[in-house]
N, CA, C and O atoms as CSV, one atom per row, in Angstrom:
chain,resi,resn,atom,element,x,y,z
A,1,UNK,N,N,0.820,-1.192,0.000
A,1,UNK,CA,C,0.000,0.000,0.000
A,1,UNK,C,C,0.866,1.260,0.000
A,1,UNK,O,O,1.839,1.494,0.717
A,2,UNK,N,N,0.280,2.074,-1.012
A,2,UNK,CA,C,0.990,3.142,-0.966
A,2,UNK,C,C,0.447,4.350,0.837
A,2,UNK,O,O,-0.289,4.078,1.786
A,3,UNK,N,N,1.139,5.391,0.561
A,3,UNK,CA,C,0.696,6.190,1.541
A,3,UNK,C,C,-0.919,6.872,1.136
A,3,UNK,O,O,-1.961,6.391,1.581
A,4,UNK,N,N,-0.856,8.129,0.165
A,4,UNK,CA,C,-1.938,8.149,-0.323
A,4,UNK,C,C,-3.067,7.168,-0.054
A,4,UNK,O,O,-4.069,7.607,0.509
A,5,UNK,N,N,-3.005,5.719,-0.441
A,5,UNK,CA,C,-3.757,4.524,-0.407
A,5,UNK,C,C,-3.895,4.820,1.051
A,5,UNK,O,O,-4.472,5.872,1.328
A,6,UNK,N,N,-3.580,4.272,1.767
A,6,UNK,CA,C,-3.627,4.210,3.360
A,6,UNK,C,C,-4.558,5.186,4.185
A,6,UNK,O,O,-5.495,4.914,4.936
A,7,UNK,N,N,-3.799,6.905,3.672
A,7,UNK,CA,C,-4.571,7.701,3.921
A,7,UNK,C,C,-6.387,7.800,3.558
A,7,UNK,O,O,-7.141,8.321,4.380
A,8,UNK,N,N,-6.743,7.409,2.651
A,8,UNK,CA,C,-7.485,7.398,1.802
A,8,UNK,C,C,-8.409,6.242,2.449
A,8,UNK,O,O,-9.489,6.592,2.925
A,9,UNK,N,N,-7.963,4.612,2.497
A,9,UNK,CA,C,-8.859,3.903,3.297
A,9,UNK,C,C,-9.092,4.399,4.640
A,9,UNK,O,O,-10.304,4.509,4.825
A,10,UNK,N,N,-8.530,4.679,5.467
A,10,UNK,CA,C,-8.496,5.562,6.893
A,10,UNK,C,C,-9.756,6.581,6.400
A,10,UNK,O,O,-10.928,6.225,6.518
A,11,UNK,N,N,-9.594,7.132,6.163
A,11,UNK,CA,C,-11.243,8.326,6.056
A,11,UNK,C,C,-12.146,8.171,5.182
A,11,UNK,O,O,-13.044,8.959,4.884
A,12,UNK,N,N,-11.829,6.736,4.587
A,12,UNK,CA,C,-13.463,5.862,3.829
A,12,UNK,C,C,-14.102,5.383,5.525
A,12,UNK,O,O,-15.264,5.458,5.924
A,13,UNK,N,N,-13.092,4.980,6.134
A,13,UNK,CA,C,-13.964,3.915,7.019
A,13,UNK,C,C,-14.049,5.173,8.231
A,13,UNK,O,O,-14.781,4.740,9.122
A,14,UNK,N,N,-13.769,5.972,8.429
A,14,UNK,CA,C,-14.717,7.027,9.529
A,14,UNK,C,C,-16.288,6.424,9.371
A,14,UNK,O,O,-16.740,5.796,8.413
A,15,UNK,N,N,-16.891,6.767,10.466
A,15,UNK,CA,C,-18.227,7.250,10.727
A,15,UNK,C,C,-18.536,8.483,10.707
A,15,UNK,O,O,-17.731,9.335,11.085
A,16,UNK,N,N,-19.794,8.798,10.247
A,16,UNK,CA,C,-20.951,9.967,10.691
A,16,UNK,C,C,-21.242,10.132,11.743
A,16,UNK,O,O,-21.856,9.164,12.192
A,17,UNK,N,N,-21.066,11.181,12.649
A,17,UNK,CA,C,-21.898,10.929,13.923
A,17,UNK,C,C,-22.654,12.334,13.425
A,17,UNK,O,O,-22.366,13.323,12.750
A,18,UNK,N,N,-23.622,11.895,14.057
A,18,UNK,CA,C,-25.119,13.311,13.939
A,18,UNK,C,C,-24.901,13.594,14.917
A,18,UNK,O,O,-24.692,12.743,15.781
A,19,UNK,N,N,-24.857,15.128,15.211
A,19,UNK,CA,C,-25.172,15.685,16.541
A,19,UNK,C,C,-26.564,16.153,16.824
A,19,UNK,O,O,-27.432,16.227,15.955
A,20,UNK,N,N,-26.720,16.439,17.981
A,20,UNK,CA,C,-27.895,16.890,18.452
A,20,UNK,C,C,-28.463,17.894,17.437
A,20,UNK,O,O,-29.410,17.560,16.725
A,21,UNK,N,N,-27.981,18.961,17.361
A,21,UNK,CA,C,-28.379,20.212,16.135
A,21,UNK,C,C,-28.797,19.361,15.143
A,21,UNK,O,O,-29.912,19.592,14.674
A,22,UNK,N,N,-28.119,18.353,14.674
A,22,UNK,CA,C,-28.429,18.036,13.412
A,22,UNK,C,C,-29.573,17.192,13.428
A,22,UNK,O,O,-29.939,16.865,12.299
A,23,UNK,N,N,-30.368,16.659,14.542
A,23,UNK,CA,C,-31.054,15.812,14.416
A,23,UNK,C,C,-32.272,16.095,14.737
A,23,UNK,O,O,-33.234,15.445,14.329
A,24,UNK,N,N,-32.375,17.365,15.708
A,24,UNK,CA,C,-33.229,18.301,15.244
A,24,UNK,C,C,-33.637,19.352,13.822
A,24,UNK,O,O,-34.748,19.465,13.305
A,25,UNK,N,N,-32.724,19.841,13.536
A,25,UNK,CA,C,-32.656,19.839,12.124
A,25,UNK,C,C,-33.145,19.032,10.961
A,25,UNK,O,O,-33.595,19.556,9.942
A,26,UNK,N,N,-33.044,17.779,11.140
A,26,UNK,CA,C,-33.780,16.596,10.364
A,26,UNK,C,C,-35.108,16.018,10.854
A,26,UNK,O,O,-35.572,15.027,10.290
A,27,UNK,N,N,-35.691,16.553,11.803
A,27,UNK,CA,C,-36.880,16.560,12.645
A,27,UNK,C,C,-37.637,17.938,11.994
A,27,UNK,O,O,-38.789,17.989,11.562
A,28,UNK,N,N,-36.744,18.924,12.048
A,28,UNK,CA,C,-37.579,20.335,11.778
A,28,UNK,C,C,-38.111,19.867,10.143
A,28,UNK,O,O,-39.242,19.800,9.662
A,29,UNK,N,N,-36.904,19.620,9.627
A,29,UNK,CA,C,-37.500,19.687,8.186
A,29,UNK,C,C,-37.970,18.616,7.906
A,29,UNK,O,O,-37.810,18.464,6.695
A,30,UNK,N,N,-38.554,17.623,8.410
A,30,UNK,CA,C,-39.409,16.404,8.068
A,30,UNK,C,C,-40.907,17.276,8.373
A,30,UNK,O,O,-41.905,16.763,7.866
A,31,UNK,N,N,-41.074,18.334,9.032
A,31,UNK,CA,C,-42.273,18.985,9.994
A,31,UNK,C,C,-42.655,19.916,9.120
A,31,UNK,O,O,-43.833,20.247,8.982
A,32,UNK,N,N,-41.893,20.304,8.605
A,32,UNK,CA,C,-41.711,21.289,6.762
A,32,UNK,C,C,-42.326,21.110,5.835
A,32,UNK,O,O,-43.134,21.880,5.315
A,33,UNK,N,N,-41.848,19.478,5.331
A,33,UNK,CA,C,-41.920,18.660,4.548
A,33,UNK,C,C,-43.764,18.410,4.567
A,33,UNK,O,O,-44.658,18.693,3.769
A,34,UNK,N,N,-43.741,18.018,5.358
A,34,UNK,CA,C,-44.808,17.570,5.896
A,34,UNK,C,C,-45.927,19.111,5.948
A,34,UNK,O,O,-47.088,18.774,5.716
A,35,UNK,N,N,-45.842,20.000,6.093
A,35,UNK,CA,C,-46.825,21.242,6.072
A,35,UNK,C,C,-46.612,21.924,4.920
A,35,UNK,O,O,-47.494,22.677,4.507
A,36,UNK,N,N,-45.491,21.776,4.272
A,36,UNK,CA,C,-45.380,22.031,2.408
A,36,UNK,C,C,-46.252,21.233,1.319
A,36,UNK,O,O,-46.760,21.695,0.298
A,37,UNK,N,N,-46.292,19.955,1.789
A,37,UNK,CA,C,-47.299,18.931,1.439
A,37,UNK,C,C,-48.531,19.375,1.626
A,37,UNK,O,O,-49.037,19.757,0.572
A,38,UNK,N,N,-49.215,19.473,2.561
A,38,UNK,CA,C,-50.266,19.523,3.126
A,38,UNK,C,C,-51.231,21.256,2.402
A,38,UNK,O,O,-52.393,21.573,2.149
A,39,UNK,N,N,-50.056,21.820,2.348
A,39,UNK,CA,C,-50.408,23.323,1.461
A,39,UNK,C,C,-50.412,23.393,0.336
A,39,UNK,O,O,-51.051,24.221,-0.314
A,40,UNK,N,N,-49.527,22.330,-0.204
A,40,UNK,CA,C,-49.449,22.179,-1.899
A,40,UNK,C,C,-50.647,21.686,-2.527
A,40,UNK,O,O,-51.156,22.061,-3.583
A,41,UNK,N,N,-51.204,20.363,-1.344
A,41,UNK,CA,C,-52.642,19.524,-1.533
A,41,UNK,C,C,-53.336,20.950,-1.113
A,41,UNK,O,O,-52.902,21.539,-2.104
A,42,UNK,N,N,-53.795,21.583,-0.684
A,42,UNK,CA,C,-54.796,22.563,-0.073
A,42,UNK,C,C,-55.061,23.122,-1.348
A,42,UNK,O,O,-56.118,22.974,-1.962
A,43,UNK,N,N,-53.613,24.070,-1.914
A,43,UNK,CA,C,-53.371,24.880,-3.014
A,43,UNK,C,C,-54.273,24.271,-4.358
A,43,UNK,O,O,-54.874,24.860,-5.257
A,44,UNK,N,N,-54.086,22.899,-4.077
A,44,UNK,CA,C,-54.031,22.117,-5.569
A,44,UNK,C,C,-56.308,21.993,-5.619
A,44,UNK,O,O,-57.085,22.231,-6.544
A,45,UNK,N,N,-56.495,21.654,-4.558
A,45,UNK,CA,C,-57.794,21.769,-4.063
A,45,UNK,C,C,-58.389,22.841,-4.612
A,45,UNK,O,O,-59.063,22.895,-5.641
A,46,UNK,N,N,-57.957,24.083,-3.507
A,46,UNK,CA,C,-58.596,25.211,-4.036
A,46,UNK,C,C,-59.026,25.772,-5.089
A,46,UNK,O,O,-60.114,26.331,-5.231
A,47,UNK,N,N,-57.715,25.569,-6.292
A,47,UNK,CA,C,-57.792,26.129,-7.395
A,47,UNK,C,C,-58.353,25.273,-8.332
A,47,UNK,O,O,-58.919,25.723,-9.329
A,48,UNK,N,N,-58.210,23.584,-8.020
A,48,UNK,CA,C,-59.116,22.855,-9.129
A,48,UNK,C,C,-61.001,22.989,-8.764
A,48,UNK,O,O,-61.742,22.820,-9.733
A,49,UNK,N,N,-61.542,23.237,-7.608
A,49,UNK,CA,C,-62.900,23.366,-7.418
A,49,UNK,C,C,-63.311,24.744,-6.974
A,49,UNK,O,O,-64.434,25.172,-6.709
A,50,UNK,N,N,-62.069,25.371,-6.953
A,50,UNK,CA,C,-63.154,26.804,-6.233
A,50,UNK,C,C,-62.809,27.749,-6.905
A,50,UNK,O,O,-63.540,28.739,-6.906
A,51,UNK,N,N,-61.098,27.744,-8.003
A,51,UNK,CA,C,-60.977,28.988,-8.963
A,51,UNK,C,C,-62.056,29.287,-10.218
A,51,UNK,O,O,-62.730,28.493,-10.873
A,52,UNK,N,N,-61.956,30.638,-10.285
A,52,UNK,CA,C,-63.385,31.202,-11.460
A,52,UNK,C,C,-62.251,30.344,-12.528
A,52,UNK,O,O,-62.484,29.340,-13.201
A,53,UNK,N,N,-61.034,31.085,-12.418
A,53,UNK,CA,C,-59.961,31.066,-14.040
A,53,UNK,C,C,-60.212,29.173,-14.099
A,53,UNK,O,O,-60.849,28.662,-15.020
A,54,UNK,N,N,-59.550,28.289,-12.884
A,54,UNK,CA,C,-59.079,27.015,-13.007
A,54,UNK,C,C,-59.631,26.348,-12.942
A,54,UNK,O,O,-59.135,25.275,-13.283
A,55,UNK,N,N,-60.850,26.312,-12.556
A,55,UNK,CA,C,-61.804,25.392,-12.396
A,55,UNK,C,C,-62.085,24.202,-12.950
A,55,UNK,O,O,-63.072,24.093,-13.678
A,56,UNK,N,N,-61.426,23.353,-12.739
A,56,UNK,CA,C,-61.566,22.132,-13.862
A,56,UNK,C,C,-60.575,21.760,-14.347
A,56,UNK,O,O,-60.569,20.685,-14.946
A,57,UNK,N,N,-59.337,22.598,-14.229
A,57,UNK,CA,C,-58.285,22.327,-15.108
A,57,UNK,C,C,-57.641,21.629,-14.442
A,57,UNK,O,O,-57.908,21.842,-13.259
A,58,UNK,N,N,-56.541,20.508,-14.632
A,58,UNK,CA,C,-56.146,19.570,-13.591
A,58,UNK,C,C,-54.393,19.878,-13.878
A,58,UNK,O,O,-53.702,19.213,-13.106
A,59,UNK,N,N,-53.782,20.548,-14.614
A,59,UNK,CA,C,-52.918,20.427,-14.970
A,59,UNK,C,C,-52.232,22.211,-14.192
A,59,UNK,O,O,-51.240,22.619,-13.588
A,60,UNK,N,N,-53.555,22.753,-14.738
A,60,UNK,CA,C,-53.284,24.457,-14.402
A,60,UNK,C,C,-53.063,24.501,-12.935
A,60,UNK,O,O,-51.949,24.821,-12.519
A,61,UNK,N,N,-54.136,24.174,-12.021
A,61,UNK,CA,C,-53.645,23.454,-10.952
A,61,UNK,C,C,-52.859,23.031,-9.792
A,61,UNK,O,O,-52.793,23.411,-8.623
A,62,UNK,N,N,-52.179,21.956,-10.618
A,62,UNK,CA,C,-50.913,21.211,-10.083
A,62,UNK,C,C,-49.646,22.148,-10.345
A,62,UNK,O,O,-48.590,22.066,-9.718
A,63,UNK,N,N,-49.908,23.013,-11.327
A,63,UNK,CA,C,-48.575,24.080,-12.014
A,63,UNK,C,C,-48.842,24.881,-10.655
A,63,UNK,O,O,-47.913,24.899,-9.848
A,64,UNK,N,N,-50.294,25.694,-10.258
A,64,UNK,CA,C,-50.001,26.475,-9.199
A,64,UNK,C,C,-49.411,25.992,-7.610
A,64,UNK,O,O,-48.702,26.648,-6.848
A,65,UNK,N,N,-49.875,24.861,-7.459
A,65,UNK,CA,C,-49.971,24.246,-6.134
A,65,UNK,C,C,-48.129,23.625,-6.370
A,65,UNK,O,O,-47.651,23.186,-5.324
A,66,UNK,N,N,-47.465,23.597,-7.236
A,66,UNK,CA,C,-46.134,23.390,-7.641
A,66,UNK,C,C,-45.100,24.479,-7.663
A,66,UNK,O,O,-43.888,24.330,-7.514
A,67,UNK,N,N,-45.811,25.686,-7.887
A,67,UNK,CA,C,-45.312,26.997,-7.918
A,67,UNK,C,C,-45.045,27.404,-6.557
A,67,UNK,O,O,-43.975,27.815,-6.107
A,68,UNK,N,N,-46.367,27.208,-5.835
A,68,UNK,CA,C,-46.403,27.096,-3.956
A,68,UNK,C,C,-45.279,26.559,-3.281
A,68,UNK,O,O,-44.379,27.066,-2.611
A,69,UNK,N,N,-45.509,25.617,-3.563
A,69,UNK,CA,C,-44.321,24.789,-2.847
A,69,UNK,C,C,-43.030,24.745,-3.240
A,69,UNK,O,O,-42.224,24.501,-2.342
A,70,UNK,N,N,-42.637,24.901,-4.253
A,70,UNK,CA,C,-41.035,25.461,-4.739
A,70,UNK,C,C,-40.987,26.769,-3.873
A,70,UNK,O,O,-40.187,26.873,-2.944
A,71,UNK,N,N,-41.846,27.736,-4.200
A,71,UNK,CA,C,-41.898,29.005,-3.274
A,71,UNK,C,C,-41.724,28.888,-1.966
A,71,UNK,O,O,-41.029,29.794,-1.508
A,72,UNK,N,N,-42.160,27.976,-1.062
A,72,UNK,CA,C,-42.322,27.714,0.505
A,72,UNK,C,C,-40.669,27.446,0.554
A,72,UNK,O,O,-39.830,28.286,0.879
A,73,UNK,N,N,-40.472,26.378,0.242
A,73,UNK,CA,C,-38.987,25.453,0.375
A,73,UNK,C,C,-37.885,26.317,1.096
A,73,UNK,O,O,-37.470,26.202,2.249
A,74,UNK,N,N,-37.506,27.247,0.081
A,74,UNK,CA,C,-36.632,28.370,0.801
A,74,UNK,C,C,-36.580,29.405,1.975
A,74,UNK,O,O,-35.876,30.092,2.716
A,75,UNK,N,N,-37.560,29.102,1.685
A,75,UNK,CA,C,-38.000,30.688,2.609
A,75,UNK,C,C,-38.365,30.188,4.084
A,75,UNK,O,O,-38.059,30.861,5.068
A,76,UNK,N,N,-39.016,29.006,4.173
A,76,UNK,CA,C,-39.077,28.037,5.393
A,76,UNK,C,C,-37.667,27.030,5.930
A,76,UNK,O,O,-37.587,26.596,7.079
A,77,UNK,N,N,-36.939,26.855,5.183
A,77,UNK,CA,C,-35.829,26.265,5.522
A,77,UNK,C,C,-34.718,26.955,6.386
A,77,UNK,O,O,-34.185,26.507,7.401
A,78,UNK,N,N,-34.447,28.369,5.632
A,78,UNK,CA,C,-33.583,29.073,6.070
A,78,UNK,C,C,-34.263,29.284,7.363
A,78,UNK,O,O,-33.592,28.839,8.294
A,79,UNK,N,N,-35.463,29.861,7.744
A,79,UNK,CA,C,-36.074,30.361,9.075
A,79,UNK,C,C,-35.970,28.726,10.021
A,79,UNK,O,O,-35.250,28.786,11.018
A,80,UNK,N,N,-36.386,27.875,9.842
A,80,UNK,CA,C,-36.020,27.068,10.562
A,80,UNK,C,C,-34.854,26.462,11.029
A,80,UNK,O,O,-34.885,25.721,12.012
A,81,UNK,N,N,-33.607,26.759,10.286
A,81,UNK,CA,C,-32.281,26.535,10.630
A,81,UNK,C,C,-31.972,27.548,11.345
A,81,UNK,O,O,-31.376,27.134,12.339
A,82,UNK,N,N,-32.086,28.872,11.360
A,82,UNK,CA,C,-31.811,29.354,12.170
A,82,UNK,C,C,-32.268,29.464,13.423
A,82,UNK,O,O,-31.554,29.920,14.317
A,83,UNK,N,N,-33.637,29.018,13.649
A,83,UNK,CA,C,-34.698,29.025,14.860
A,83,UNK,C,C,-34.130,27.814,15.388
A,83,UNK,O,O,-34.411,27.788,16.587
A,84,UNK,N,N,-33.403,26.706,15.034
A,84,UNK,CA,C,-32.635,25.347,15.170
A,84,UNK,C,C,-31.461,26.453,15.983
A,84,UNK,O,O,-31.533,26.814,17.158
A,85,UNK,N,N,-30.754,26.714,15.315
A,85,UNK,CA,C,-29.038,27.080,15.564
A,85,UNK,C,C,-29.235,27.643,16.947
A,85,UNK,O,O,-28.727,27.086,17.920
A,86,UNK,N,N,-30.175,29.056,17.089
A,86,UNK,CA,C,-30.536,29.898,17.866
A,86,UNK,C,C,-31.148,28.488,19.160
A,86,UNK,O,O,-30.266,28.415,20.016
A,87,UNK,N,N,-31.752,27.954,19.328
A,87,UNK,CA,C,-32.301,26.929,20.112
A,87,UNK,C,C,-31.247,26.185,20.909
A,87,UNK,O,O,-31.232,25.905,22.107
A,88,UNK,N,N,-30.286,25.908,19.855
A,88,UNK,CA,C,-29.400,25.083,20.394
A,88,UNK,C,C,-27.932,25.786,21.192
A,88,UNK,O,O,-27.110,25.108,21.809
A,89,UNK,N,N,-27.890,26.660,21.078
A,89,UNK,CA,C,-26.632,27.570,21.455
A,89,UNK,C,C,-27.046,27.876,23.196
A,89,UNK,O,O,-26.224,27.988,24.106
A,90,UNK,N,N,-29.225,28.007,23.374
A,90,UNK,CA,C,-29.035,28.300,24.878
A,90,UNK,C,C,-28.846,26.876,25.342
A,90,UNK,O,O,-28.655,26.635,26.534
């Protein structure tokens, strides 16, 4: 074995350890996940039975209730990592 080589198997075989932050963090955004869903279905609802314009359209729709939720993603992630970081520091 070369050195390189050596070095190289040595930090294949490390572990992951998750820390606490992080596992809240993967808790927050499963809780995200989960209320991005739930708004995208709402979104997708609304506009296929109750819009004047969409009414019926199944495709027009899914484009808005898709538009929603790409829109949410960011804007909820960042606020929850930091409401995470901030949490965990007291």
């Amino acid at each position: 074995f070369t050195q390189i080589g050596t070095i190289n198997r040595l930090v294949n075989s490390t572990e992951t350890i998750k820390t606490d932050v992080l596992k809240q963090i993967d808790l927050v955004s499963k809780y995200l996940f989960v209320c991005i869903i739930t708004m995208c279905i709402a979104t997708f609802l609304t506009a296929f039975f109750y819009s004047e314009r969409y009414k019926g359209e199944v495709l027009e729709s899914i484009n808005i209730a898709l538009v929603c939720a790409v829109a949410m993603v960011p804007e909820g992630l960042e606020a929850i990592v930091t409401l995470t970081y901030s949490y965990a520091v007291k």
